[in-house]
N, C-alpha and C positions, 0 to 999 in steps of 0.2 A: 717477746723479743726474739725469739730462737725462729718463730716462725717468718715475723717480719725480714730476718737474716736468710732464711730458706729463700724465702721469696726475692731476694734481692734486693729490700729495701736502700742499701746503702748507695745501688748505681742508680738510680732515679731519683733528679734532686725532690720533686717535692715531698718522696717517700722517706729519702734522707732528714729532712728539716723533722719529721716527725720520731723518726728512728732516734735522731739525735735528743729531740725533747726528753723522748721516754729515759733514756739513757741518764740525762741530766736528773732526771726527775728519780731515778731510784740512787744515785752515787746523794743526791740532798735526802731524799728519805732514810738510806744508811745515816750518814749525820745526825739525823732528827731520833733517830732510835736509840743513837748513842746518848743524848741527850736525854732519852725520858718522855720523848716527846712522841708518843705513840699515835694520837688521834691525826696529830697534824702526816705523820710520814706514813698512816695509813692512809689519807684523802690523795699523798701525793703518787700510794703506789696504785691505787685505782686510777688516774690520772694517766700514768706511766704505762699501765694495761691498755688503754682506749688508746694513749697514742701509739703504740706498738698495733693495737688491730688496725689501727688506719694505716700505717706506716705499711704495711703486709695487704692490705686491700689496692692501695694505691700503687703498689709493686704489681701487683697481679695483673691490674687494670692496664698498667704501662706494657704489660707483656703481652697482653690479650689484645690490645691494639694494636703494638707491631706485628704480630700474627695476623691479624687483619689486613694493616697495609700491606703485606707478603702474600696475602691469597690475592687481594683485589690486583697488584703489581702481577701476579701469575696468569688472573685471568686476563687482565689485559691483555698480557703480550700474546697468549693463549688466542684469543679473540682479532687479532690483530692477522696471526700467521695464519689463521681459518678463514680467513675474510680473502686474505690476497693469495688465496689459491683457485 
């Protein structure tokens, strides 16, 4: 979770929709522990780990393409002033 939050899960919605899962998914497994129900709020905090890697992948990738669109926008205009000289 900690890393997914590094990465800025929460400003990217589809990185959010997963941040948010994971989030739901350990506040229910607290519940279920209270309860005695260990097996089940242990499948939901594995669960909650996979969606936090996603959640922190999907951040990443979000960043690493606008970095992208940022070089290709640089060279463009880069390529454009080289051109008309």
């Amino acid at each position: 979770m900690r890393e997914a939050t590094r990465a800025g899960a929460q400003h990217d919605p589809r990185a959010a929709r997963h941040l948010h899962l994971a989030q739901f998914q350990i506040g229910r497994a607290r519940g279920l522990i209270r309860q005695g129900e260990y097996d089940e709020a242990e499948s939901l905090l594995i669960r909650a780990s996979v969606d936090a890697e996603v959640a922190a992948a999907l951040s990443r990738e979000a960043r690493q393409r606008a970095e992208a669109d940022a070089a290709r926008t640089r060279l463009a205009s880069w390529s454009a002033s080289a051109s008309a000289r």
